[in-house]
N, C-alpha and C positions, 0 to 999 in steps of 0.2 A: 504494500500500500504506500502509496506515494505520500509525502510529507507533508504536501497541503491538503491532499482528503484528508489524513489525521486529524489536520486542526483544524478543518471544517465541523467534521464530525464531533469532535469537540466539544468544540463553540455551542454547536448545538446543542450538545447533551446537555453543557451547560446550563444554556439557555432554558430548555424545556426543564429540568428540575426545579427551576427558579422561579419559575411559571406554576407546577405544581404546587411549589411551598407558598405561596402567594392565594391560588386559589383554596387549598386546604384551609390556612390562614382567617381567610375571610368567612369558611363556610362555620369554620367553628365558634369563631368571635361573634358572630348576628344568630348564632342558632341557640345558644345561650341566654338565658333572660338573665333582665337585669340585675335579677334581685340575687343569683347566683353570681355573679362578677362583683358583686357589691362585696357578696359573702368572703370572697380572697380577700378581701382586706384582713387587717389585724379590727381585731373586735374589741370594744370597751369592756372591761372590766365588770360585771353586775355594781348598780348601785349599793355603797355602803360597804361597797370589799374592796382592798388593792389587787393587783393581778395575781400576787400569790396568794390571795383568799383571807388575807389578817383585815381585819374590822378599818373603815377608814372613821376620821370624825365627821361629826353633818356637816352637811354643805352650806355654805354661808349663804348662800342663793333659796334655797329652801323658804319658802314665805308660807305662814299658815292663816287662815284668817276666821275668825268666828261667825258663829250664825250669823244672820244680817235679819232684822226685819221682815217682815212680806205682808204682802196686800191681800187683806183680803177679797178684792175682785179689779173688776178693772175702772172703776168711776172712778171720775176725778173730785176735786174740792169744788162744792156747788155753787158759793158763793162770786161773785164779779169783787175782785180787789182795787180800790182806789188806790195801793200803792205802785208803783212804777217796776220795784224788782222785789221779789220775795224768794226767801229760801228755809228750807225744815232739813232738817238732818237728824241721823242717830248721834248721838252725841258719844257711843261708847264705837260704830264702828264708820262712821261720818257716811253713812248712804242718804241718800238724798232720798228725801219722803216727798217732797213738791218741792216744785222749783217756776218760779217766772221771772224769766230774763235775768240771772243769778249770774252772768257773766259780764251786766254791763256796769259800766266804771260810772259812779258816781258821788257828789259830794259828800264828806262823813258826818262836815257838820259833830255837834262834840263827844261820839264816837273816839273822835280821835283820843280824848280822855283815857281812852283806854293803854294804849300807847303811850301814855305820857307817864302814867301808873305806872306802866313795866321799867320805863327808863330809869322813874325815880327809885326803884328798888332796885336796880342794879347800881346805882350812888350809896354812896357814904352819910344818909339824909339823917340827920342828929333830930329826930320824931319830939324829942321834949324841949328842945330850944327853943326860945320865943323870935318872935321878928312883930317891927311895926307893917302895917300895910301904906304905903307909898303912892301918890298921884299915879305914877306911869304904871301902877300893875292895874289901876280898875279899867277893866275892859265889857262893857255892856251889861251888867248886872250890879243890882245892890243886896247882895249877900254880907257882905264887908265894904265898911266906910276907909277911909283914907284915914290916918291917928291911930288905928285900935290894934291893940296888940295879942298876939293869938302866938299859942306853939304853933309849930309845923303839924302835930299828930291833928290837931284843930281843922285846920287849914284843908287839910288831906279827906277831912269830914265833910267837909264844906265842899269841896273841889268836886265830889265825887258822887255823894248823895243830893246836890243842889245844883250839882253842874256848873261850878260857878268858875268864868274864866276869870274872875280878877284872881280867885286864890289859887289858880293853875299858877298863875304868871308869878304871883309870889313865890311859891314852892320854887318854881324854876331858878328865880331869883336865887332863892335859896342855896342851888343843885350845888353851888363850888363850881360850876363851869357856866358860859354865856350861853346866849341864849339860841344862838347859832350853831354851838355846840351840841346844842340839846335835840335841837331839832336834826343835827347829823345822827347822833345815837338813835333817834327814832325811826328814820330811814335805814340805816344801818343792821335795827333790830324786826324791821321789819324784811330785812332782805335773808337776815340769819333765821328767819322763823318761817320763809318760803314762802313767805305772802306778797309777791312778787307784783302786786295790782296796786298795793298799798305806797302814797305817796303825800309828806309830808312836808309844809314851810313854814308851819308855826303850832304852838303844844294845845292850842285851845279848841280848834276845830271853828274859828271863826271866820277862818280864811275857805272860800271856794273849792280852793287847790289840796288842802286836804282832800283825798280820794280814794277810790279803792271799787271790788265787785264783793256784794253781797257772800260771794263762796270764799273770800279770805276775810270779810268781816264775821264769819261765824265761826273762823279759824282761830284770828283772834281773838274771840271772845272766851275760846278754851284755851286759848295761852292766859289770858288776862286771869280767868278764875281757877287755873293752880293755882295762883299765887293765893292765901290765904286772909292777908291783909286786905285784898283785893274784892276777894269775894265776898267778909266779911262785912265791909261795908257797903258795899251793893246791895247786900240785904236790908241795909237799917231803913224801914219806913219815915222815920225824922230823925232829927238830930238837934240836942240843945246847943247851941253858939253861944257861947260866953267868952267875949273879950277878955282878956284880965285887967281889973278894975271897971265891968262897965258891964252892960247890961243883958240880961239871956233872952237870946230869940230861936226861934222853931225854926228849922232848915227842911222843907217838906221834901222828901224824895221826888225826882222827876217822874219815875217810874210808876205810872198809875193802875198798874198792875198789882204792884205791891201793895199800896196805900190801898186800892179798895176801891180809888173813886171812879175806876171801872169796873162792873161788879163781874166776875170770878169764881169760880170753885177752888183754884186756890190756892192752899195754906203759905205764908210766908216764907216758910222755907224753902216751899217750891221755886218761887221766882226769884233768878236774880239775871239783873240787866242793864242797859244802857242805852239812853235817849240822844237825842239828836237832833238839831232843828238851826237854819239858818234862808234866807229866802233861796238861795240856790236848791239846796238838799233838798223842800220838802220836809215831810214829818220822818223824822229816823226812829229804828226802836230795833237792838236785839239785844234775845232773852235766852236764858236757858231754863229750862220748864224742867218737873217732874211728876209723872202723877204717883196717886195712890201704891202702883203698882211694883212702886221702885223704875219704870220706863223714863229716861229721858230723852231731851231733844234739843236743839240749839237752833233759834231761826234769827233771821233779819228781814225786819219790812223796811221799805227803802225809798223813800216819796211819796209817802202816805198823802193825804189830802188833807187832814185835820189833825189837832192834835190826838181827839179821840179816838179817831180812826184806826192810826197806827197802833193803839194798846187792842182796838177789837178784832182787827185782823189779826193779831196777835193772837189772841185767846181763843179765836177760831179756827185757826189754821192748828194752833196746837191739838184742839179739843178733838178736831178730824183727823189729824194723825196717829191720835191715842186711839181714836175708836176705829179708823180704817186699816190699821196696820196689827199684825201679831208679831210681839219677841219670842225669841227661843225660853219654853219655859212656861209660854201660854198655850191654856186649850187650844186644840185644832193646827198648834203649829207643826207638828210634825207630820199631818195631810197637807199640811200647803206646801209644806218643805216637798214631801214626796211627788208634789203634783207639778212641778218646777220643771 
């Protein structure tokens, strides 16, 4: 055989093996499902073991979450709300029980009090010191005259159960830092608490620009009430003012929930909360409720129409969530759970 048939031949043979291992190739690669090509891979571990089989720790990833609420049907809340945004929550797992327009930003009006509260107890605030009250701290109310001298624990009573921005501004006065300062920490602590709507340029809530959305004002309102200073006096239906050297006067709660002067089922220690009002905002009001039941809840109504208004939408939107909704723990929850 001649030299170049050889490597004809060859070449060929080559050729056509190469051909074969190509077609074999392909016939075996597409004839395989996926789930078996997937399977040559190296496989994870089973959860809760390392690969040689010793225990691993839990996974920081792992999120559990507890029962939540449930409806018991599909209607909604019957009544037509004069307020602008409204929000209900669980307050132990924050599921929204109603909501209307809970996302839109609006003025706080003296809400913001709340915020100004948290600031002042992360200060150095000396609660038994006394101070005068000063021209430049009266700001739109006569809670406190200009001359009269009061502790700060005083002051804090007044600020808080009467809403009163001259005794904000004294507190502030007070804080060991300006007043520009102050209003950073409150921005500051509303960015550290994830209420990211929430925005701040002065501690009274008499400014506009205070703002925020109904779903971080109910957020704050359970930062605001850990705190126990806080929440305690949120509760006090009045409060006696006694200057030192001068005369006692009644500080009525804003909160006409509390006081009664919108009537309620109830009991004092149910309610505690925080009012709002400037002509921008509209009537402000949020509460945290609890019934009988041990069941609570945390709502904001949010441009109410009147002053009255916002304490009845109140008490009705609570009163429907109590009796529309079942916790874990009540009759029948665990058929609605199942029917989920």
């Amino acid at each position: 055989m001649s030299s170049r048939l050889f490597d004809f031949l060859l070449s060929f043979g080559i050729m056509l093996v190469g051909i074969m291992l190509l077609l074999f190739s392909s016939i075996f690669f597409t004839a395989k499902p996926a789930h078996q090509l997937i399977a040559r891979l190296p496989l994870p571990s089973p959860e809760g073991f390392s690969a040689g089989g010793a225990p691993l720790p839990p996974s920081p990833y792992v999120v559990t979450r507890p029962p939540v609420p449930l409806a018991l049907d599909t209607s909604t809340f019957p009544d037509q709300l004069t307020a602008v945004s409204a929000l209900v929550v669980d307050d132990k797992t924050n599921t929204v029980l109603f909501k209307k327009n809970p996302y839109a930003v609006r003025s706080l009006a003296s809400i913001s009090k709340l915020m100004s509260a948290l600031v002042m107890l992360d200060l150095p605030m000396h609660w038994s010191s006394t101070t005068v009250v000063e021209a430049n701290d009266i700001h739109e109310d006569h809670q406190i005259s200009v001359g009269q001298k009061y502790t700060l624990d005083q002051l804090w009573h007044i600020a808080l159960v009467g809403s009163s921005n001259s005794a904000i501004m004294v507190l502030v006065r007070n804080s060991g830092i300006s007043e520009s300062d102050f209003v950073e920490r409150m921005n500051a602590k509303a960015k550290a608490l994830g209420l990211m709507t929430l925005r701040f340029v002065e501690p009274t809530g008499l400014d506009d620009r205070d703002m925020g959305t109904a779903m971080d004002i109910v957020r704050l309102l359970k930062a605001a009430l850990a705190k126990e200073k806080i929440a305690s006096t949120l509760q006090t239906p009045s409060y006696d003012a006694v200057p030192i050297g001068g005369k006692k006067h009644i500080v009525w709660s804003t909160d006409w929930l509390l006081t009664q002067w919108i009537p309620n089922s109830f009991d004092k220690g149910q309610v505690v909360g925080k009012t709002g009002y400037i002509d921008e905002s509209g009537y402000n009001f949020t509460v945290r409720i609890s019934d009988t039941d041990g069941h609570v809840i945390r709502l904001a109504v949010l441009g109410a129409a009147s002053d009255a208004e916002r304490f009845s939408e109140a008490r009705d939107l609570a009163l429907w969530a109590f009796n529309h909704f079942r916790w874990p723990g009540d009759p029948n929850y665990k058929k609605l759970a199942a029917a989920e």
